[in-house]
FISELUM-819460 format. One record per residue: y, z, x of N, C-alpha, C, O, CB in turn. Coordinates in steps of 0.05 Angstrom, whole numbers, plus 32768, in hexadecimal, padded with zeros to 4 digits. Glycine has a CB too. Example, Ala and Ser with C-alpha at 12.3 -4.5 7.8 and 13.67 -1.06 7.14 Angstrom:
<atoms>
7F8E809C81087FA6809C80F67FBE809C81087FBE80A9811D7FA780B580E27FD3808E81017FEB808F81118001809D8102801780A1810C7FF48072811A
</atoms>
This chain:
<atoms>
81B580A580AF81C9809B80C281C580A880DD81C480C180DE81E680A080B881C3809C80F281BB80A2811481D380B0811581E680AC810681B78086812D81D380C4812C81EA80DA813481ED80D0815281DB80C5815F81DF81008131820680D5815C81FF80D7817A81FE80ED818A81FF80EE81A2820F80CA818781FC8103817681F38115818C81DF811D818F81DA812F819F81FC8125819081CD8111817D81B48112817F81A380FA8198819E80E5818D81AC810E815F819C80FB81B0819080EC81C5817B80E981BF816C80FD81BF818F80F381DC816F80CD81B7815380BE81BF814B80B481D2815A80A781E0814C80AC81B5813480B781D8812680A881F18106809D81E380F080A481DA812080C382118115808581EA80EA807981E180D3807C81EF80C8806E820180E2805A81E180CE808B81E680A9808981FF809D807881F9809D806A820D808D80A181FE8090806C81E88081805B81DE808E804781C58090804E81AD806B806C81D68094803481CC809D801B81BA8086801781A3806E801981A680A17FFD81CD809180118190807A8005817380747FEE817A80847FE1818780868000815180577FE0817280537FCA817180687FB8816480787FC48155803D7FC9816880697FA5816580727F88815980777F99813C808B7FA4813480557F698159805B7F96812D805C7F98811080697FB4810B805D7FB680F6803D7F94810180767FC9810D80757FE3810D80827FDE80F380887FC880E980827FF5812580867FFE80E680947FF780C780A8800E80D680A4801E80E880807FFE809F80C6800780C380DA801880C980DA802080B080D9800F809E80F3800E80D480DC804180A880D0804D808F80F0804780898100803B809980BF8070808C80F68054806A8112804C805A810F8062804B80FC8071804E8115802E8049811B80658040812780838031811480868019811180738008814D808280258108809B801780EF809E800180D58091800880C8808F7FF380F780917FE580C68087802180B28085802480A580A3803180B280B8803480B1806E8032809280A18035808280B7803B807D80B3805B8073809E8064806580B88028808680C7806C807980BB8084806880C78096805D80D68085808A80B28092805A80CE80AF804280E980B6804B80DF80CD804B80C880D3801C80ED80AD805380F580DB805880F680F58048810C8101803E811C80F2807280F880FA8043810E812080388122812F80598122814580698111814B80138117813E80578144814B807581478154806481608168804D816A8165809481518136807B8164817B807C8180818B8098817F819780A7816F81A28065818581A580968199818E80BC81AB818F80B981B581AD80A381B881B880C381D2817180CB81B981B880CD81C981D780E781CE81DA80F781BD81D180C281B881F280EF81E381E5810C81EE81E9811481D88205810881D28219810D821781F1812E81D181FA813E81BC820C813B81C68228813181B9823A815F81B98204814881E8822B815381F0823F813181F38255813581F3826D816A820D8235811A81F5824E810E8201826280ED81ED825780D781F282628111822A826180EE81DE824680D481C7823780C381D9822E80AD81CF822B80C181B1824C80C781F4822780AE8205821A80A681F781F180B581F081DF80BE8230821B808D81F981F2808B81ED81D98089820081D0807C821381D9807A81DB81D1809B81FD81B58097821A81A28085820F8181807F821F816F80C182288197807B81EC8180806F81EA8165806D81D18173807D81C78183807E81F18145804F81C48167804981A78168802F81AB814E802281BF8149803D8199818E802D81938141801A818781328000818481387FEE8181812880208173812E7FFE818581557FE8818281697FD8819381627FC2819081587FED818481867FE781AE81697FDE81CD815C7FDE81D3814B7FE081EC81497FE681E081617FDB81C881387FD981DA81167FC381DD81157FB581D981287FE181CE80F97FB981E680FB7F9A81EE80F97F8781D380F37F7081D080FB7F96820580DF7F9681C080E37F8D81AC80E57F8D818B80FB7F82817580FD7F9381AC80D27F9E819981047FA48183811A7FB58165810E7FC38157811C7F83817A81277FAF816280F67FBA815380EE7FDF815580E27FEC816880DC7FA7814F80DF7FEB812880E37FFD812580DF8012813E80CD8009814780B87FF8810E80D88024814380D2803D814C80BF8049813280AD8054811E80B58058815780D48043813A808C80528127807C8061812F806D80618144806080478117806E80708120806D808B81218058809B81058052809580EE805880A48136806780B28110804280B780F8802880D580F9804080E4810C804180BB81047FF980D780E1805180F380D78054810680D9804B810780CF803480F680C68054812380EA8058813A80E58051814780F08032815C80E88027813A80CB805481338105802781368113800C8139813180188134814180068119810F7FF5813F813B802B8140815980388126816380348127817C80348156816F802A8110815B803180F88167803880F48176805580E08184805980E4815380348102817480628106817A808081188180808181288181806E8103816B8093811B8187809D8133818980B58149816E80B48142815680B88121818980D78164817780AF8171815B80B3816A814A80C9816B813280C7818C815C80B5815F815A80E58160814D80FB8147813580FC81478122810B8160816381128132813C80E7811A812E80E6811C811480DA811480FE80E28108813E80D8812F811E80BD8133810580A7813F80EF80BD813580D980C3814E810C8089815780FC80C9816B80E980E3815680D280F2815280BA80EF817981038104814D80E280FE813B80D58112812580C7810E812580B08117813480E48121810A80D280FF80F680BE80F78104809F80E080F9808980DA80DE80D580E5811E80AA80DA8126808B80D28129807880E48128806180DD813F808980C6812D808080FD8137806E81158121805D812181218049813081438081812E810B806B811380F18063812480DB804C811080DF804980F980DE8085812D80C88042811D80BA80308111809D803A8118809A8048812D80C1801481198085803381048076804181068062803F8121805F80278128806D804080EF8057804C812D80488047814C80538055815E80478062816F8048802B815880718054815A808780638171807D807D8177806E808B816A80A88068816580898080819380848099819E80A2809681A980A9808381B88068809E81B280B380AF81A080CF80B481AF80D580CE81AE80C980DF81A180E680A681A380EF80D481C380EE80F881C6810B80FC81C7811A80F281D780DE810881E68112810F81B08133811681A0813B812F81A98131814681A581348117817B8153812581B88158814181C18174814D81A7818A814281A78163813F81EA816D816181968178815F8185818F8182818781868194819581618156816F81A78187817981B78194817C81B181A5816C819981A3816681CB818A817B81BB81B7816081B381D1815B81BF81CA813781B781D0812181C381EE817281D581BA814281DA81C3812581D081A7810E81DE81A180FA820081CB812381BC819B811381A881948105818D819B8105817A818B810181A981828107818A81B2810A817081C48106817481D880EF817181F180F0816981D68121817C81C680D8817C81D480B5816A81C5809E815A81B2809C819E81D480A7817581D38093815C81C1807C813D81C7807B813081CC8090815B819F8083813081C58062811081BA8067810181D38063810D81E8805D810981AC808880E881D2806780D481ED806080DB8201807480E381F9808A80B081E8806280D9821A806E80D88229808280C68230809C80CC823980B280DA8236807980B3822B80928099822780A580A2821780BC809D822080D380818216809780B0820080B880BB81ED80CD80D5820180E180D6820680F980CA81CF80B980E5820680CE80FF821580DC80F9822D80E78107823480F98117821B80C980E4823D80DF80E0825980EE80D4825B810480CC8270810C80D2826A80E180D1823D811680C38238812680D78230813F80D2822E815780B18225811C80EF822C8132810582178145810B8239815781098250814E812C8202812D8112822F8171811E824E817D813C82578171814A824581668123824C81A38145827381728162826B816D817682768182818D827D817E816B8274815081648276819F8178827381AB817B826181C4817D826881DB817F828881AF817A824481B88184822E81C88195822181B281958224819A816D821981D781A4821181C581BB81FB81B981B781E781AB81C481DC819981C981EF81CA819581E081BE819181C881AD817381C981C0816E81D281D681AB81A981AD815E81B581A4814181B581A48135819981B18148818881AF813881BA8187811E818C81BC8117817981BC80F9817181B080E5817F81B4811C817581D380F9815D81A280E38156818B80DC813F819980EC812D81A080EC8150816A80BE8140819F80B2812581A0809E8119818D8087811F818B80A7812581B680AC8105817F80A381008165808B80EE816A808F80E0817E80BA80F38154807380E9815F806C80C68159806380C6813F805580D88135805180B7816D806B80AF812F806F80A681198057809A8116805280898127808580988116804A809D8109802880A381058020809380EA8009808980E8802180C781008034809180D68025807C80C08041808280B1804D809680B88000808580AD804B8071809D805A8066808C804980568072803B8042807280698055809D80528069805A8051805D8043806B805080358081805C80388046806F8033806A8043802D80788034801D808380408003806F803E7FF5806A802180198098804B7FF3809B804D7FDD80B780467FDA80CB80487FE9809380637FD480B4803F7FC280C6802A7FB480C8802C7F9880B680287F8880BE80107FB980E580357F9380EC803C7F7180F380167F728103800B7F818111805B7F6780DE80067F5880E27FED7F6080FB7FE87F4C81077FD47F5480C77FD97F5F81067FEF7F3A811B7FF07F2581327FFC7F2781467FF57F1B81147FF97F11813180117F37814B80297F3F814A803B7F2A815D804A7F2A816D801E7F408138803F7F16813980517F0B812A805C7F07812980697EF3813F80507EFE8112805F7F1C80F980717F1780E880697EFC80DD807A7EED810380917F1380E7804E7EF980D280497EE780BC80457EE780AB804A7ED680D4803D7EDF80BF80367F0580A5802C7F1080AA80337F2E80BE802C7F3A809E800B7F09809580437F398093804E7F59807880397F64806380357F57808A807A7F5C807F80317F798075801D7F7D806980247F9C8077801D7FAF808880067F778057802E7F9F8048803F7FB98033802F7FCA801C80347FC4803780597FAE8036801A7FE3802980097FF08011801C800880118027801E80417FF67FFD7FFD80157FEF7FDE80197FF67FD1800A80187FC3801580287FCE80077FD97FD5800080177FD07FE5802E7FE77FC580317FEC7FB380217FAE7FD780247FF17FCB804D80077FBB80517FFF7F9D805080117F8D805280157FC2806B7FE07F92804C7FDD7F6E804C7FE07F6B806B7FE47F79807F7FFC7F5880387FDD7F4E80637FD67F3E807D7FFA7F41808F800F7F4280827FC87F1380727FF87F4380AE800E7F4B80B680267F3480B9803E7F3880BC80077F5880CF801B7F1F80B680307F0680BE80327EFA809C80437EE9809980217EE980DA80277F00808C80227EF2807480447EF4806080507F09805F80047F038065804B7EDD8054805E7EDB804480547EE68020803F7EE1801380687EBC804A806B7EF3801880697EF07FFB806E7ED57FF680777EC28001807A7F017FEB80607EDF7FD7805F7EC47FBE807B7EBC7FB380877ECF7FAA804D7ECD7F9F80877EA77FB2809E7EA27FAA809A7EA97F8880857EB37F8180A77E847FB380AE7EA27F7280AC7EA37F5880A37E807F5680AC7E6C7F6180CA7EB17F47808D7E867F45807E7E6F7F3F80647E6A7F4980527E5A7F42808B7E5C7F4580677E7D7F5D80487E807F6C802F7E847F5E80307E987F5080467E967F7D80167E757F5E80037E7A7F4F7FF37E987F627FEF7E957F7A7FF07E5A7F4A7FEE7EAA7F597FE07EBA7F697FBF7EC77F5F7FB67EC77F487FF57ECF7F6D7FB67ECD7F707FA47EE07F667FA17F047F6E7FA27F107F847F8B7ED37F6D7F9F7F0D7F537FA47F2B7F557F8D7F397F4C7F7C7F307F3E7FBC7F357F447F8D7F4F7F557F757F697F557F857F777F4B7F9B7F7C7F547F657F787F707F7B7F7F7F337F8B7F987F147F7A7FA87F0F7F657FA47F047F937F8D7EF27F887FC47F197F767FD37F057F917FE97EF87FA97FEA7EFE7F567FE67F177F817FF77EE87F9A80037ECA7F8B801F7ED87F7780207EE67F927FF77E987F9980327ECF7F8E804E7ED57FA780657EC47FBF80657EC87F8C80537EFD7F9B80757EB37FAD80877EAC7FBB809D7ECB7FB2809B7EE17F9B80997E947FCE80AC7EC67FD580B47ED77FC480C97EEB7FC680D17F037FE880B97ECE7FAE80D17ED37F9B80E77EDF7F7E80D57EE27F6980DA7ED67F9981067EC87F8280BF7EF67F7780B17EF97F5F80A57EED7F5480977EFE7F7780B47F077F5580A77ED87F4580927EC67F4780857EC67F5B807B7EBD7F43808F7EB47F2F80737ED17F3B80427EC97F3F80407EAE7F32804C7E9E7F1A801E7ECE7F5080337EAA7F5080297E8B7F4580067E8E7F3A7FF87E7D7F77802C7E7A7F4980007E9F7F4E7FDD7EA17F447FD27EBB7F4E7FE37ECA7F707FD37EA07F387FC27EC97F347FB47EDB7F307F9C7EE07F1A7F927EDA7F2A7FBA7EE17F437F8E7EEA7F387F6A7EE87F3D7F677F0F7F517F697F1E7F577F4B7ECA7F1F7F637F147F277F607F347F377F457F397F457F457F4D7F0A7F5F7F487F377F327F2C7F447F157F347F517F0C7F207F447F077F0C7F317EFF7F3B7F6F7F077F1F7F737EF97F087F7F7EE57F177F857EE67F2F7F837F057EF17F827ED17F077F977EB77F1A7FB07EB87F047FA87EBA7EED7F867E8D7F1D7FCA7EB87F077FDE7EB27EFB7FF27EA17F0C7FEE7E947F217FE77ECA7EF1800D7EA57EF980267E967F05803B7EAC7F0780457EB87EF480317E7C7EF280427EB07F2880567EC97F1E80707EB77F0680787E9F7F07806A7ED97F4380767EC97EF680897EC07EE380817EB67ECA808E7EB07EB680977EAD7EED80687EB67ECD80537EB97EAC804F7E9E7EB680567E907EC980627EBF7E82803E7E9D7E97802F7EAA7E87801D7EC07E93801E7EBC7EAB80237E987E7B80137ECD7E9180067EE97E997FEC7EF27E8A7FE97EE97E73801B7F017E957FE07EFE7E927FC27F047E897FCD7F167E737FE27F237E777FAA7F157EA17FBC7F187E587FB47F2C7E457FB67F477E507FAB7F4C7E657F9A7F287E3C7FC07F597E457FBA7F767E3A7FC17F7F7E657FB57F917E727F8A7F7D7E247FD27F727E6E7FDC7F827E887FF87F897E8180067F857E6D7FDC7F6F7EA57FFF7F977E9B80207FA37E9680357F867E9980347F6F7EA280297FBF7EB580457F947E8F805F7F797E7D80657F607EA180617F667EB880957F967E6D806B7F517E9A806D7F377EAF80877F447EC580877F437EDE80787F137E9B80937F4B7EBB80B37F527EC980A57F707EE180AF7F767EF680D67F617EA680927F7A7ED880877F977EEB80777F8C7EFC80787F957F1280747FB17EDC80627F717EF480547F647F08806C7F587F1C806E7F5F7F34803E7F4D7EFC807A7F497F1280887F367F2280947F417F3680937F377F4C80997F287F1580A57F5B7F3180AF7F687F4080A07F7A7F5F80A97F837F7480BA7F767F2D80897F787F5780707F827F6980727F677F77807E7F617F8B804D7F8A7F5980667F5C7F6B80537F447F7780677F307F8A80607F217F9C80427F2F7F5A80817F357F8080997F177F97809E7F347FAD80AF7F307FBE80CB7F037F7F80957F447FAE80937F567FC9807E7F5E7FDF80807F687FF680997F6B7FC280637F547FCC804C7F527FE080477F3F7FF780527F2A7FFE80387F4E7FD2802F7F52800280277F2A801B80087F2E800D7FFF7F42800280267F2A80547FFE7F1780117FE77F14800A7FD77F2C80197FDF7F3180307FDE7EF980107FC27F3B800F7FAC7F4E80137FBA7F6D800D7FB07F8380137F9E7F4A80337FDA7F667FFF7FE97F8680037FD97F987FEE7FD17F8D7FD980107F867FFA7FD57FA97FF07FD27FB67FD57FE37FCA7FCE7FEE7FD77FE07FB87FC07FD17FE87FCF7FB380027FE67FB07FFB7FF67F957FEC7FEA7F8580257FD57FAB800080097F8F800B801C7F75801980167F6B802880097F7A801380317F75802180177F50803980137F3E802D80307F23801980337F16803C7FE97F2F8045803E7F27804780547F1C8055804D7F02806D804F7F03805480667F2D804C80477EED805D803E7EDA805F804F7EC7804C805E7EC1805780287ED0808580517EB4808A80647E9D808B80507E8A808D80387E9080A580787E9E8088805A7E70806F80547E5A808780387E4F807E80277E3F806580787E3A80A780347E5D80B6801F7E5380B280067E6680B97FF07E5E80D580287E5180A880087E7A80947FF57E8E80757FEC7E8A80687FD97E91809280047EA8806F7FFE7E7E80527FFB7E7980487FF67E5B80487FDE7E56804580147E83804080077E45803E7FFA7E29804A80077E19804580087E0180267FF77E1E806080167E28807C80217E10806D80327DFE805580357DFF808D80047DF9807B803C7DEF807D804E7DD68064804A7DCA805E80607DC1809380477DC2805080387DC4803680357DB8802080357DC7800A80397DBF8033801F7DAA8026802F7DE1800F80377DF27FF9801B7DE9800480067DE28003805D7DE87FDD801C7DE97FC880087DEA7FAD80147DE47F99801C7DF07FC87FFA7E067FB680127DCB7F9C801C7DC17F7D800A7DD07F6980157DD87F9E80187D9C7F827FF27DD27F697FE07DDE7F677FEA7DF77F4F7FEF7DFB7F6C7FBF7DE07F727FEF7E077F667FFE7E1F7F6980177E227F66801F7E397F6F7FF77E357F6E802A7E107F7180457E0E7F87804B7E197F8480647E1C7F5D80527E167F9680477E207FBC80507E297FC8806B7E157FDB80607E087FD7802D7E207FC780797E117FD5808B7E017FF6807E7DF47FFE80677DFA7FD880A77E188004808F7DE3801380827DDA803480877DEE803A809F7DE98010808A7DBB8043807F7DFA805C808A7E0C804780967E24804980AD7E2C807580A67DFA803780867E2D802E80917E4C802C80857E5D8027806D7E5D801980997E50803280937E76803180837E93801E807A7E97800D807F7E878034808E7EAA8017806A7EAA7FF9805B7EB5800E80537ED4802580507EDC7FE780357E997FED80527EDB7FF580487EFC7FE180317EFB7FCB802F7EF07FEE80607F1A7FF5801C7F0D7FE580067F137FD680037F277FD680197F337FF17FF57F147FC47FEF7F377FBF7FF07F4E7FB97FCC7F577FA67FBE7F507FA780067F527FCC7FC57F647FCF7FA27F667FC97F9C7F837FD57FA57F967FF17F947F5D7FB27F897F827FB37F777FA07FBD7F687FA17FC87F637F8C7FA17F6D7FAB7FC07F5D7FAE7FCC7F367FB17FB37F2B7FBE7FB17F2A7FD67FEF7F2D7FCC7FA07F227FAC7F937F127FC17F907EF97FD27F847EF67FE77F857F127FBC7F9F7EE87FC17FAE7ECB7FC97FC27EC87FB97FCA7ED57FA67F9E7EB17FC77FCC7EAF7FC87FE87EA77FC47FDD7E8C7FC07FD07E857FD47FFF7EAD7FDD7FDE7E787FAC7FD37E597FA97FED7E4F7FB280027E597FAB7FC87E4D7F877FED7E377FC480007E277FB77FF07E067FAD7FD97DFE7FB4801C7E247FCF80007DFD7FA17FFA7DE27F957FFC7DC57F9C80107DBA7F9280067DE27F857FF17DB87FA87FF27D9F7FBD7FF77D8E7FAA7FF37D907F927FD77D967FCF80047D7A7FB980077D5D7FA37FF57D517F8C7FFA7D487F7680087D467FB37FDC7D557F9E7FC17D4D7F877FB47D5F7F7E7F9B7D5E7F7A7FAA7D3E7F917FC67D787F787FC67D857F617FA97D9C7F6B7F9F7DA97F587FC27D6D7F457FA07DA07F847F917DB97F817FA37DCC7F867FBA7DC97F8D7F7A7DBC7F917F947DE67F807F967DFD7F947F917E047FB17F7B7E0A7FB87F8C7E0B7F8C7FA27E027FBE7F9A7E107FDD7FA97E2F7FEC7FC17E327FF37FA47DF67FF37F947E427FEE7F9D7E527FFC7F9F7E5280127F8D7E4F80227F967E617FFA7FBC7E5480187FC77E4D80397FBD7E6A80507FC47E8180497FF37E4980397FB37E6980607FA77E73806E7FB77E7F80837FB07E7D809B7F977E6580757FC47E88807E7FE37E9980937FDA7EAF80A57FE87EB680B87FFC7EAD807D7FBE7EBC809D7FB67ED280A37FAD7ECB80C07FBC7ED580D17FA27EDE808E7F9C7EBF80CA7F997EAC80DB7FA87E9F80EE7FA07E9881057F937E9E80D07FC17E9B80E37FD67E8E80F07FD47E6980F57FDE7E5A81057FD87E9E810C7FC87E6780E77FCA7E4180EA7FCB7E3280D37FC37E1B80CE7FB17E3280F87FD77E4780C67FE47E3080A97FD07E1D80A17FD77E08809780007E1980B17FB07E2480A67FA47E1080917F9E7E1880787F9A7E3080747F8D7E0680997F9E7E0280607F997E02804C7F837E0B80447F727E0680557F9C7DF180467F797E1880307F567E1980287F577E1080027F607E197FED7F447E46802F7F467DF5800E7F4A7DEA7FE87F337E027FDF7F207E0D7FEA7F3C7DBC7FDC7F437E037FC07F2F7E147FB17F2B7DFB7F9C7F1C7DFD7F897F3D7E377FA3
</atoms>
C-alpha cells in the first residue's frame, strides 16, 4: 500500500510493456541511498563488488518496509527517486540497514527496477509455484478453454534430472490430454494464463503431480515433487473448413498461417 509521506519523482518512465511486480514475485533492482539533507551517497548497487542487480522476493519483509512500499509502485524499466521518512527504514537484512545514516529524518533512494519475475501460488495453497521463465510474445492473447494448443514438456525431479520430454504436443485445453503428463486441471491452469512463446515452471507437490504412487514408467519416486517446464508454442484456432491456423499476433496483422 503507497504512503504519502513517502515522495516519488519519476526519472525515467517504463516502456509501454513494463510489468508491475505483485506480491511474491522476485524482483532486481539497482538503487543508491544519499542523505536527504546534503545528497551524500552512503550505499548504491553500482558499488558492490559485483556490480550487479539487488534481488529480493516482494512484499514478504525480505527488506526494508520502505523498499517492499515503493518498488510495488513501479513497473519494470522505471527509473524513480523516493524520498523516504525515517520511520520506514526497518525491516530486512542487516547489511542493507547498517548502511542507512542514523542521523537524518529521512533518506532518498533512487531505484530502477531492472527485471521482474513472475511467481504465482497458482491454487492458493502452495501446491503448485508457478515461476515465468520468459514473458512470450508482447501483444499476444492467451488460449481460451477449448483452445487446441501446442506445448513443449519437460518432467524433471526437483534436483533437476529430466524424467520426460515431449518438445511438441498438440492438445485441447480441457482434455483429452497426452499420456503419462501432469493431471489436465495443473496444465489448464498454466496454460489459460500464457501468451504464446511464454515459458514457465510449475513446481508441483506430489497431490498435483502423481500423488502418493509416484510413476514408476518415468521414474517419479513415490509422494514426490517434480517441476514442470511448459512453452506455449501456438495457439490453433479452427476455421470453418475445418483446418488449423495459427493466428499470427506476434507480427501484428492478424494473419492466419494454415497448418
Amino acid at each position: 500500500m503507497w504512503d504519502k509521506d513517502i515522495h516519488k519523482e519519476v526519472v525515467r518512465k517504463a516502456p509501454y510493456s513494463g510489468k508491475t511486480p505483485k506480491q511474491g514475485d522476485e524482483v532486481r533492482i539497482h538503487y543508491t541511498g544519499s542523505r536527504a539533507p546534503d545528497g551524500a551517497t552512503f550505499a548504491s548497487s553500482h558499488q558492490s563488488a559485483d556490480g550487479k542487480p539487488y534481488a529480493f522476493k516482494l512484499g514478504v519483509g525480505a527488506v526494508m518496509e520502505a523498499w517492499d512500499r515503493v518498488v510495488a509502485t513501479m513497473k519494470r524499466g522505471e527509473l524513480s527517486r523516493f524520498t523516504v521518512p525515517e520511520m520506514y527504514l526497518h525491516g530486512g537484512p542487516p547489511e542493507l540497514l547498517d548502511r542507512v545514516p542514523d542521523d537524518c529524518d529521512s533518506v532518498v533512494y533512487e531505484i530502477e527496477l531492472v527485471g521482474v519475475t513472475s511467481i504465482t501460488d497458482v491454487f492458493g495453497d502452495g501446491g503448485v509455484i508457478q515461476t515465468v521463465v520468459d514473458d512470450g510474445e508482447e501483444y499476444a492473447r492467451p488460449p481460451k478453454a477449448g483452445s487446441e494448443v501446442q506445448v513443449g514438456y519437460e518432467l524433471a525431479s526437483c534436483e533437476g534430472q529430466v524424467l520426460d520430454r515431449k518438445p511438441a504436443m498438440d492438445f485441447k485445453t480441457g482434455g483429452p490430454y497426452p499420456e503419462g503428463v501432469l493431471p489436465g486441471r495443473v496444465l489448464d491452469k498454466a496454460l489459460l494464463s500464457m501468451k504464446r512463446g511464454e515459458v514457465v515452471t510449475l513446481r508441483c507437490r506430489p497431490q498435483y503431480a502423481f500423488g502418493d504412487a509416484g510413476s514408476p514408467a518415468l521414474g517419479v519416486p513415490a509422494g514426490a515433487e517434480v517441476v514442470a517446464r511448459l512453452e506455449l508454442k501456438e495457439i490453433y484456432e479452427v476455421e470453418d473448413v475445418g483446418r488449423k491456423a495459427s493466428w499470427d499476433t506476434g507480427r501484428g496483422r492478424g494473419i492466419a498461417v494454415l497448418r
